[in-house]
N, C-alpha and C positions, 0 to 999 in steps of 0.2 A: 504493500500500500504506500510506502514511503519514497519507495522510489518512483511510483506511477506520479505522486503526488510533486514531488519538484521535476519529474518531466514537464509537467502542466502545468509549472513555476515558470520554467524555463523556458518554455514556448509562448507564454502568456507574457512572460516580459520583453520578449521578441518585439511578439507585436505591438506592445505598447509601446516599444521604443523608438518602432519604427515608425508606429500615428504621432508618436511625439514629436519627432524630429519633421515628418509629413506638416504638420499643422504649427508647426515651434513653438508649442507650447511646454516653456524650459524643458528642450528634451537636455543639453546636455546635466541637469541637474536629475532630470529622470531618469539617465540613463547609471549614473553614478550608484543612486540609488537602487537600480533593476541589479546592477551587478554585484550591488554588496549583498541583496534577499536571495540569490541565486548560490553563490557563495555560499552562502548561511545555509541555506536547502542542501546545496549537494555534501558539507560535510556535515551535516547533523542527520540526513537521510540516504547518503549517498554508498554507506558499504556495502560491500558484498556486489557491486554495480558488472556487471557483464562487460563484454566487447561490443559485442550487439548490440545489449543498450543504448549504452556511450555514442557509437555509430549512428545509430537509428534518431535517435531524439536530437545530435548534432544537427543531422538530416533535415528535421520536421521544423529546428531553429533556422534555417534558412530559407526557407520557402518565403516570410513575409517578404523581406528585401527582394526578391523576385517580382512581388506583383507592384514594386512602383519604381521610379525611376531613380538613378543615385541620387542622395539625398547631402551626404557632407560634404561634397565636393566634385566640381566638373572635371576630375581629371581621365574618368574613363572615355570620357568624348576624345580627348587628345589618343590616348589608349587603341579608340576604334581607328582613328588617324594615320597614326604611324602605322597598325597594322593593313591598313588598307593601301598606302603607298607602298610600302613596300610589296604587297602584290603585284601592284602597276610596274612593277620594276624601278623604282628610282628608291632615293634614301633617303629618312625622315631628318637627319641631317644637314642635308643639303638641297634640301626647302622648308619655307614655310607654308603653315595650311591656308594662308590668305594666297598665296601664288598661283597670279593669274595660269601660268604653266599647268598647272592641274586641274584646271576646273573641270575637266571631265569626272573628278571623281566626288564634288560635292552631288549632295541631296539634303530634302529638304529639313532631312531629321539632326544633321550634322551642323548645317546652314540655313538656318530659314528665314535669312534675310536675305541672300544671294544665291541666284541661281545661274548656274553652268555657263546660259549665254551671259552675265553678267560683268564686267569686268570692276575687280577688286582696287587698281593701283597698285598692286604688288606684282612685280616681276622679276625685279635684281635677284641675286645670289643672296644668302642671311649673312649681315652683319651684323656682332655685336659688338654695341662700344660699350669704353671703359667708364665712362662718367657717370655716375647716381644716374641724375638727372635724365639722359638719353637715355639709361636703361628703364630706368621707370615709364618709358612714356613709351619705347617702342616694347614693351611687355605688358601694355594695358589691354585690357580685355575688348571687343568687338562687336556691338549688338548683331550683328551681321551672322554670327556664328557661336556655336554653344563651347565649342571647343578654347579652353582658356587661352592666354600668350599665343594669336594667332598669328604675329608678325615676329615672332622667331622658331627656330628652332627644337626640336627637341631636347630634353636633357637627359631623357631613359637610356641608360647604357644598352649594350647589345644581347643579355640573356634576355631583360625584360621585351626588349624589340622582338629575339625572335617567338614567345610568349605571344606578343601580341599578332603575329601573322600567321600564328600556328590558329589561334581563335578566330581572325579574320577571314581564315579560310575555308571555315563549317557555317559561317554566321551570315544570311545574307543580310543585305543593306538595312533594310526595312525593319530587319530586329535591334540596331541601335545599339546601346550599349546591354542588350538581354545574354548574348554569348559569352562578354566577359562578364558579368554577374555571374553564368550560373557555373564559368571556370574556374572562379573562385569562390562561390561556396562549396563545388568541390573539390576543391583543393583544401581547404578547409575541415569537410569531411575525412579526409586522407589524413591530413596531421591527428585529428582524434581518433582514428584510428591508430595510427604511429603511436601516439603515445600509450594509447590502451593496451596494444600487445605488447607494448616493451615495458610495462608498469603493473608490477601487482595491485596496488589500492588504486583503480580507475576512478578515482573522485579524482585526481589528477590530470588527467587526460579530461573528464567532463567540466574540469574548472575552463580549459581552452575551448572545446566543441559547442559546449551548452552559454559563453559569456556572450553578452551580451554589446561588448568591444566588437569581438569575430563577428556577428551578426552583422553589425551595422557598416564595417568595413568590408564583410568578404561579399555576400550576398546581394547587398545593397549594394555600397561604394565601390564595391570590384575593386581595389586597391590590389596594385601589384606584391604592395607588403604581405599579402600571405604567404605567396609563391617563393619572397626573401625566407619566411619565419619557417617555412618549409623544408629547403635547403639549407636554413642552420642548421636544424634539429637532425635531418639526416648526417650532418657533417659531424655533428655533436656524440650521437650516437654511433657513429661508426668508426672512431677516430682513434678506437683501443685496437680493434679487430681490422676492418683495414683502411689503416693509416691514407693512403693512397687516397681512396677512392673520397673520404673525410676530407680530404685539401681540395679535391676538385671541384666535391658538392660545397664547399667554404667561398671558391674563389668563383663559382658561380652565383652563389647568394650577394658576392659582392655587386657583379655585373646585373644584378637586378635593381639591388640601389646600392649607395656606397657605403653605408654605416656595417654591415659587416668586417668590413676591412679592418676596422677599431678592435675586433675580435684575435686577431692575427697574431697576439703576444700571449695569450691563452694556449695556443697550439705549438706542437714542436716545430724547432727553429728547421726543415727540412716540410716539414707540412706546410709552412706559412709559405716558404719556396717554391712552393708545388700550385699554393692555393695563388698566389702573386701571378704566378705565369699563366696559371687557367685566366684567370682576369684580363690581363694585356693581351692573351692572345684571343679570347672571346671579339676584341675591339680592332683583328687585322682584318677581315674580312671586311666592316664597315671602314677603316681605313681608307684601302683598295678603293672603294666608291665612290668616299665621301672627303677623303686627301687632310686637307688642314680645317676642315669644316666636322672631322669628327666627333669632337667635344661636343656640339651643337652649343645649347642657350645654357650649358652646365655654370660657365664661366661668372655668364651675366646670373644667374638663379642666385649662384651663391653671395654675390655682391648686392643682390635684392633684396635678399634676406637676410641681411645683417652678419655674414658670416664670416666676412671680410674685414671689418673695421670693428664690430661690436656693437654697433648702434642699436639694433634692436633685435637681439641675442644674447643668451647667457642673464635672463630675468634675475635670477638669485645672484650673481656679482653685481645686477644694479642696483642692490638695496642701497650699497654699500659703497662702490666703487664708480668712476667715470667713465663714459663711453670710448675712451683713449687706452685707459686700463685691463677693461675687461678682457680682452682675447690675448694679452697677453699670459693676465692668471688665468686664462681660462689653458689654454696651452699648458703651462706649467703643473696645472694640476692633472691636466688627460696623459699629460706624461710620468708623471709619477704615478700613475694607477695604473698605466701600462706596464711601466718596471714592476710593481706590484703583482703583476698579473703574470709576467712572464718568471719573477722569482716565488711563485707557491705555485706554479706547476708543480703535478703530482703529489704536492701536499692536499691537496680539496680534489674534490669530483669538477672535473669539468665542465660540468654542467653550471656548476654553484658558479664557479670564476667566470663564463661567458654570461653570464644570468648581472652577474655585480659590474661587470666591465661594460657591458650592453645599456643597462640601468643609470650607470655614473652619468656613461654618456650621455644621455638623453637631460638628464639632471644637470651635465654643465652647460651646453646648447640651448637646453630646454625652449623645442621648437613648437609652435603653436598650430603645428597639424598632428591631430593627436594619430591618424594612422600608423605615424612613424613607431609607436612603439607596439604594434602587433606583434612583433616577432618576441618582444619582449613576454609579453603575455604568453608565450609559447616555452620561453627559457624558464619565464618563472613557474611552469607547471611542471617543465620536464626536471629541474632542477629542486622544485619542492619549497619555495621560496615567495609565497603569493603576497607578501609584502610589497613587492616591487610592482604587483598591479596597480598601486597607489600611482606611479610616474604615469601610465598613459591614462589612469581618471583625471590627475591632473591637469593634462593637454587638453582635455576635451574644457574642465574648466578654463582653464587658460584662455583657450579658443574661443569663449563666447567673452573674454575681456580684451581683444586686442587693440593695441593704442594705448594699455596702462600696464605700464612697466612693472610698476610698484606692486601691483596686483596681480600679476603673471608672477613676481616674483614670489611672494606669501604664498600662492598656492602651490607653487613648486618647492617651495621651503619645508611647507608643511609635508609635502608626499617624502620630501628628506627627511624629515624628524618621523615619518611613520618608518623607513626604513631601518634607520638606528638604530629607534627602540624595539623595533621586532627584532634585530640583528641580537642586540647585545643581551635583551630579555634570552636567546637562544644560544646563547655564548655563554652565558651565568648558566642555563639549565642544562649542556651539557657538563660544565664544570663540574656541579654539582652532582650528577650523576658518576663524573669519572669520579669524583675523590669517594663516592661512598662505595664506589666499585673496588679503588685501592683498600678504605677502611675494612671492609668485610672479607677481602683476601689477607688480610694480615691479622685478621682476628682469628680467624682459620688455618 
């Protein structure tokens, strides 16, 4: 009965999260709260939970996001994009989706302010410049078309690119962004599954399958971040047994988005080598096509987003510090947690050190699209560590404050101080337990 009963927790907070966000009525504060009641269900009702289970009710939690269109974010428009160019033959690199040159491949569901015979003013080769100012004006959005940054370039590296023309190429036009939705709820599916066979107490695997994060980003949002938190978790678990194949699924999680890459001091210094070269050489083939244009709008993205100068990144150094200051502590600390990471190798599980190095990250950036920490949500289940789901509720909070600093930064403060104290509350308990472990062997 118990477990029927937060299946129909879990599916019921689906959908409310997804009419929430549907109608904005505070969904990201509903949605905060759907994942702490679901939480709360699956480990107060959750033992003894199957494979199948776990599986199935994953399943039935994805379906809402199927029946409406992405909700946090246009980026699967871009998504159907690139994978559709690249069918035509040419490289999402080395155009953009306003170029006049393509217009054979709008429609009206992509563009419904310009149609094919149409001409947009866009025909040059993509430049980007290096100044704020021109970056912010040639990356502003297009009533003309639903697809976000339609006058540059892509930024999706090349595993996510071929992702996307792998799905482009089952999905006719007319379905829109429906084929990558339901690519990554099941993908989605698959990780809950992953974790469930490789996990005895599947309250684990159903804290990822059943949250209500995964719902709104995979099913919904389509976000490529599943397909990243996918390739971690394969890389994570395979990285004792075999090594090899661990650095390739690493360095392809990288080429889906780049924060994997921060991961690479957790792994052995011959894996991260392995996992390096899958990455750079993922990017010859679009090379070949796309010449000095392959980066695409990477450049300019990161300059947009504060990740360049500090200006508006790193919310928790601004309580405190100057927008001149910031990226340099912030640097200074990503590197000392790296050394950290790469010196308790094989002292900690794996898991636990990609799970804390994954998390810091996220906490020193602390970037205001909360998708970015799915994969996280994934390490902290496989890892055993659901503290760290505090960093991507926080994004979503965050996200509905953007423009306040000071309030980006509290709220990511606070998901740090939930960290800590769960950390250290688990540091004292097993202490405690080894010394009565010594006590009772020396009394015997």
């Amino acid at each position: 009965m118990g477990h029927w009963l937060i299946a129909c927790t879990a599916a019921g907070t689906a959908v409310l999260t997804i009419w929430a966000h549907a109608v904005s009525w505070w969904p990201n504060l509903t949605l905060v709260l759907g994942c702490f009641l679901v939480a709360a269900g699956i480990w107060r009702f959750g033992r003894g939970l199957g494979i199948a289970a776990v599986v199935v009710v994953a399943a039935l939690c994805q379906i809402p996001g199927l029946t409406h269109t992405p909700i946090t974010s246009t980026d699967s428009y871009r998504y159907v994009w690139d994978g559709r160019v690249q069918l035509a033959g040419h490289s999402p690199y080395a155009h953009v989706p306003l170029d006049d040159a393509l217009a054979n491949l709008r429609d009206p569901l992509l563009f419904p302010g310009l149609s094919p015979e149409q001409s947009s003013g866009v025909n040059a080769p993509p430049r980007v410049p290096t100044d704020p100012a021109a970056v912010a004006a040639i990356a502003a959005d297009d009533p003309r078309t639903r697809i976000n940054r339609p006058q540059v370039p892509t930024i999706y590296p090349p595993i996510a690119q071929v992702y996307f023309v792998a799905v482009a190429a089952v999905t006719p036009w007319s379905a829109g962004t429906l084929g990558l939705q339901i690519a990554a709820g099941l993908l989605a599916v698959a990780l809950a599954w992953l974790l469930a066979a490789t996990s005895r107490d599947r309250r684990w695997a159903a804290l990822w399958g059943w949250s209500p994060i995964v719902v709104l980003e995979a099913g919904s949002a389509a976000h490529v971040d599943v397909l990243g938190a996918l390739l971690i978790t394969g890389a994570v678990l395979m990285a004792a047994r075999r090594p090899r194949l661990a650095a390739i699924l690493l360095g392809a999680a990288a080429s889906v988005k780049l924060l994997p890459l921060l991961l690479l001091p957790a792994f052995r210094v011959r894996q991260s080598v392995v996992a390096l070269g899958t990455f750079v050489a993922s990017y010859i083939p679009y090379l070949v096509a796309s010449g000095a244009l392959v980066l695409g709008f990477l450049p300019g993205y990161l300059a947009q987003e504060g990740f360049s100068d500090g200006s508006t990144r790193f919310a928790i150094f601004s309580l405190l510090l100057p927008p001149e200051a910031r990226q340099l502590v912030a640097v200074l600390v990503a590197g000392a947690l790296a050394v950290l990471a790469f010196r308790r190798r094989g002292r900690e599980p794996l898991a636990v050190t990609c799970c804390w190095l994954y998390g810091a990250a996220l906490l020193i950036a602390t970037p205001t699209y909360p998708w970015y920490g799915v994969p996280l949500v994934a390490l902290a289940a496989l890892s055993r560590r659901p503290e760290w789901i505090a960093v991507p509720l926080a994004a979503y909070l965050a996200y509905a404050t953007v423009g306040h600093d000071s309030r980006q930064g509290l709220i990511y403060l606070t998901a740090a101080t939930i960290v800590v104290i769960a950390a250290t509350v688990r540091h004292h308990s097993v202490a405690a337990k080894q010394f009565d472990a010594r006590l009772t062997a020396n009394q015997h």
